[in-house]
GUFIVEX-153629 format. One line per 8 residues: number of its first residue (from 0); their letters; for each residue x, y, z of C-alpha. Coordinates in pm, 1 decimal, always signed. Layout:
! GUFIVEX-153629
NUM> A> X/Y/Z ~ ...
***
This chain:
! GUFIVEX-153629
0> XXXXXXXX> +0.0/+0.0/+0.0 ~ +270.3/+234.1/+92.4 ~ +361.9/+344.7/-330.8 ~ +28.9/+498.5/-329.4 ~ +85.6/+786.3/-117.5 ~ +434.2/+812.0/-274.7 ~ +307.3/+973.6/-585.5 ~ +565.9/+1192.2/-666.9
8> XXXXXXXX> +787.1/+949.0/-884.9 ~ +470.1/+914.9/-1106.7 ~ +439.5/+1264.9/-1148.0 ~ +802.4/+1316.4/-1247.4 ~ +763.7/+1080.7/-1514.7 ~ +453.0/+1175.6/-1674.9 ~ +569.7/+1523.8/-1677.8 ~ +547.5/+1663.7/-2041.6
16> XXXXXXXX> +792.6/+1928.3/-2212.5 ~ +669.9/+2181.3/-2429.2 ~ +810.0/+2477.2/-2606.4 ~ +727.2/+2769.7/-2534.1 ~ +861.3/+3151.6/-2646.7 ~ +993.3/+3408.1/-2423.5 ~ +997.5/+3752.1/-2483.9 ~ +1352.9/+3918.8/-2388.8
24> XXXXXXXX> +1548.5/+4232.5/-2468.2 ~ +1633.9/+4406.5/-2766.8 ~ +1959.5/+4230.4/-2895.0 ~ +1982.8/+4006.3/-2508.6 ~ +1892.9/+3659.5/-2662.0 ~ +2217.7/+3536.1/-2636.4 ~ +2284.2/+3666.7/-2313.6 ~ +1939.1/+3551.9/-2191.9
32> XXXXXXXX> +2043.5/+3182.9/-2354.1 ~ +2344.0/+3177.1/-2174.0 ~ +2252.1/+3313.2/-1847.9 ~ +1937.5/+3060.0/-1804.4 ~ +2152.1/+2745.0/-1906.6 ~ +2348.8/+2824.4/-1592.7 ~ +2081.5/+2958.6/-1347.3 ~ +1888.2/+2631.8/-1464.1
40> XXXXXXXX> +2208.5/+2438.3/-1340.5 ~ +2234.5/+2671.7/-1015.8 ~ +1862.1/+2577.9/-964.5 ~ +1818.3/+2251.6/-1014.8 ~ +1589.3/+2266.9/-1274.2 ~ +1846.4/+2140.2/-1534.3 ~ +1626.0/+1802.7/-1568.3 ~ +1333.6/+2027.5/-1682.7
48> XXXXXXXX> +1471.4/+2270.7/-1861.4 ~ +1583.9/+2106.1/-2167.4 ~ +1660.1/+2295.1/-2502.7 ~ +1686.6/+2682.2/-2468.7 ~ +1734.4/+2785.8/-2875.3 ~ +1760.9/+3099.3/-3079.1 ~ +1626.1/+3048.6/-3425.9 ~ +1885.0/+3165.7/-3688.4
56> XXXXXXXX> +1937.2/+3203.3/-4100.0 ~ +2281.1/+3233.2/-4217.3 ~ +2308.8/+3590.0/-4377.1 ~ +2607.2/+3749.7/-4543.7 ~ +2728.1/+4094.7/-4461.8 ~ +2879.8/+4276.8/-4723.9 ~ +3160.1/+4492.9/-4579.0 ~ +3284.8/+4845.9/-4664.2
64> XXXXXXXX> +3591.7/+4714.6/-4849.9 ~ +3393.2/+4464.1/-5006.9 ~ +3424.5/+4169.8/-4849.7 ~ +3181.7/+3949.8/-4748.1 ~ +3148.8/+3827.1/-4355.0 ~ +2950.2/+3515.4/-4308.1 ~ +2684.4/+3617.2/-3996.1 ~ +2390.2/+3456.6/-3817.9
72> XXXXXXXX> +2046.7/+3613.8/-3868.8 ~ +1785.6/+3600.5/-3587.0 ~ +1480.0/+3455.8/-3772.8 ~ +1263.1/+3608.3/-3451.3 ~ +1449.6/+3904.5/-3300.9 ~ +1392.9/+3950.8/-2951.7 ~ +1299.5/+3609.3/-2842.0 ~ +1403.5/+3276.4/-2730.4
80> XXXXXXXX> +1304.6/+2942.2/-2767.1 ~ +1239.6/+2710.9/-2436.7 ~ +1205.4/+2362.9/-2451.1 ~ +1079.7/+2245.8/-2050.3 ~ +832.2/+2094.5/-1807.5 ~ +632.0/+2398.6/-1690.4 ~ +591.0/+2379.5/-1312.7 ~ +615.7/+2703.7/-1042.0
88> XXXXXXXX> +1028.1/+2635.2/-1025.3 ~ +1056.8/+2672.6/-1379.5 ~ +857.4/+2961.2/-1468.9 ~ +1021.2/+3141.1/-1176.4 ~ +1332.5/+3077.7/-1324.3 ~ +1286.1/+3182.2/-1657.4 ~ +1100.8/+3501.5/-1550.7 ~ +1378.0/+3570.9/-1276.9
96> XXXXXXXX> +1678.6/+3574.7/-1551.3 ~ +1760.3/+3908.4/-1659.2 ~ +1682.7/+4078.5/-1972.3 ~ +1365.7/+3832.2/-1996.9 ~ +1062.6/+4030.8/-2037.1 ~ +796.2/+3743.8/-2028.8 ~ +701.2/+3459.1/-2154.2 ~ +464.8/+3449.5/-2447.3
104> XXXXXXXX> +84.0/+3349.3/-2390.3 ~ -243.7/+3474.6/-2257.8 ~ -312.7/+3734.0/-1974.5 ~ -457.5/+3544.4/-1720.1 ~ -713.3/+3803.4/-1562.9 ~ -779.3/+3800.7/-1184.8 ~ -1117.2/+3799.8/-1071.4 ~ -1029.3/+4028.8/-769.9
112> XXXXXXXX> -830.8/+4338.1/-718.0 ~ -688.3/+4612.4/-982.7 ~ -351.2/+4463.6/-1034.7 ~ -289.5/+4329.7/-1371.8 ~ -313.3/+3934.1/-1439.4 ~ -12.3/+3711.4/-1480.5 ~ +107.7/+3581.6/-1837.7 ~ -34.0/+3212.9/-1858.3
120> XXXXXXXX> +286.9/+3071.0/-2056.2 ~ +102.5/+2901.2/-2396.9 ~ +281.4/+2615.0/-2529.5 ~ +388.0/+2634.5/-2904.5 ~ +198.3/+2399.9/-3086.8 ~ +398.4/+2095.2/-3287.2 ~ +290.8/+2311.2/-3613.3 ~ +430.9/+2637.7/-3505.4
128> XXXXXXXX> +723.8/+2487.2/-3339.6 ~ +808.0/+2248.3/-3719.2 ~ +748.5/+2591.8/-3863.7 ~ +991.9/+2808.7/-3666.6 ~ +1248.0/+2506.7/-3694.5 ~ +1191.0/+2473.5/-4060.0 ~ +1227.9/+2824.9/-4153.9 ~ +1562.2/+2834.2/-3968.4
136> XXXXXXXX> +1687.9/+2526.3/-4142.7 ~ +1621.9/+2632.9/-4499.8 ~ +1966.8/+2805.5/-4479.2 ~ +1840.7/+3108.2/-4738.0 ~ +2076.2/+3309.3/-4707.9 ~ +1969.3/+3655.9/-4640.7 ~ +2265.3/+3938.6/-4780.5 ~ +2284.9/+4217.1/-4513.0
144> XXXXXXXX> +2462.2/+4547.1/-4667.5 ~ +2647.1/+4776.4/-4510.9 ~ +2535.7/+5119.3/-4759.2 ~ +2327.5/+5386.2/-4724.2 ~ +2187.6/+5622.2/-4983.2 ~ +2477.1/+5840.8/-5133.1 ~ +2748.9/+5557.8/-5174.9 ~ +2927.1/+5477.2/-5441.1
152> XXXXXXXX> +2888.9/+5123.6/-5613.1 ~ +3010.3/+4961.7/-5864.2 ~ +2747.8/+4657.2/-6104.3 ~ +3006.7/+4356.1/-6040.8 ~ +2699.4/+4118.1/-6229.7 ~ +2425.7/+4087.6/-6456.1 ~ +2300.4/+4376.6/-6774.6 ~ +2464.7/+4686.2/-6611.8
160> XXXXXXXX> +2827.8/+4468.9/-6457.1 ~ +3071.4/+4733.1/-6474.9 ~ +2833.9/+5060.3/-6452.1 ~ +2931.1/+5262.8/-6149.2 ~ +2682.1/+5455.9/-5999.6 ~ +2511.1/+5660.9/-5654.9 ~ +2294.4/+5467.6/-5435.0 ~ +1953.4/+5615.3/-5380.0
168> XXXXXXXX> +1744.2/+5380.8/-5183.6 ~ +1792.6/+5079.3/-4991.8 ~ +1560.6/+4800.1/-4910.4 ~ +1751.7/+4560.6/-4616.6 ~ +1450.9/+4307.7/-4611.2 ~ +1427.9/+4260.8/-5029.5 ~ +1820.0/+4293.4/-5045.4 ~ +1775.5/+4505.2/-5272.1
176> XXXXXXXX> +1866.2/+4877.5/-5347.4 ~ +1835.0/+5168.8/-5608.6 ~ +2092.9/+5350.6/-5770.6 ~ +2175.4/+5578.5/-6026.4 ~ +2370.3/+5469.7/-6293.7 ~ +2504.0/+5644.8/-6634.3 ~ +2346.2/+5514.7/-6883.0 ~ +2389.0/+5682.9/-7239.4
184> XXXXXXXX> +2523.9/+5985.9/-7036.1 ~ +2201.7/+6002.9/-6877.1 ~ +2151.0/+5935.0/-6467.6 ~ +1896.1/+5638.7/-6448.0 ~ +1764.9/+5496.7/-6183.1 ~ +1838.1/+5107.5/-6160.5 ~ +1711.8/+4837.4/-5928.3 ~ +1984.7/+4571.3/-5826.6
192> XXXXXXXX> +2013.3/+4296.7/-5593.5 ~ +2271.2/+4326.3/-5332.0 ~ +2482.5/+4032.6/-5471.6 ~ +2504.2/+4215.0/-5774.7 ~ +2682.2/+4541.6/-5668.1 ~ +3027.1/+4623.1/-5467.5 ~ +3079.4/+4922.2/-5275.7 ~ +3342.6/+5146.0/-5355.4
200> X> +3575.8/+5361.0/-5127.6
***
């Protein structure tokens, strides 16, 4: 009789871990990472606290000179990924690491008093969490560019390679960008893909 009142090896076991998203700080989602793989150690909530993951694209960076730097691209800026058993220890210790805001999911509204209800942590579902996973892993590389309007460029591919020319506009999230090239002696404004163009000191 005596395993029945000793229920809480069942309860450990049947435990389930979900994912869930937590909102952090501008630019802090490595630091937030970092910082709640150790407190989780520290805590003893290592065993339910399982994956902590920042969902990232490779991108290129095209540099001043030229060159291109390989870079990471956060595919959702400004949070982080938790894989863990949500009980009272763990949500404490998520929401106690710095530079966490909170975690993602539904106000829970009090029935009493003014103050304002808790965040119910939602669990990702197994579609949004395949999603998130599968965007990350599709490896398109995105081409960040280091130019703003009034630089000079030079066409290094495609109809126009070798036409130099004065940036006008720049579009980060089509990488893509205007300029205005001499054509015929005339200025003419020209779309181009980042990959297409070099910048020019």
């Amino acid at each position: 009789m005596e395993d029945v009142n000793n229920s809480s090896t069942p309860k450990a076991q049947t435990a389930i871990s979900r994912w869930y998203a937590i909102q952090v700080a501008s630019s802090c989602e490595k630091k937030v990472k970092a910082t709640l793989e150790q407190r989780a150690v520290t805590l003893g909530v290592s065993n339910r606290i399982l994956e902590i993951e920042i969902p990232q694209t490779p991108a290129v960076k095209l540099k001043k000179d030229g060159s291109r730097q390989s870079t990471e691209e956060k595919v959702f800026p400004g949070y982080v990924l938790v894989r863990m058993v949500l009980d009272e220890d763990t949500m404490m210790a998520v929401r106690s690491t710095p530079n966490v805001i909170n975690f993602v999911g539904a106000e829970d509204r009090r029935a009493t008093g003014k103050s304002r209800g808790h965040i119910k942590p939602r669990p990702l579902s197994r579609s949004e969490v395949d999603r998130i996973f599968k965007r990350a892993a599709e490896k398109k590389t995105v081409v960040k560019l280091d130019l703003a309007e009034g630089d000079q460029i030079i066409v290094t591919s495609g109809p126009f390679k070798d036409f130099q020319g004065e940036v006008i506009e720049v579009s980060g999230e089509r990488s893509k960008l205007k300029a205005l090239l001499s054509i015929f002696g005339r200025e003419t404004p020209v779309e181009l893909e980042f990959s297409q163009i070099n910048k020019q000191n």
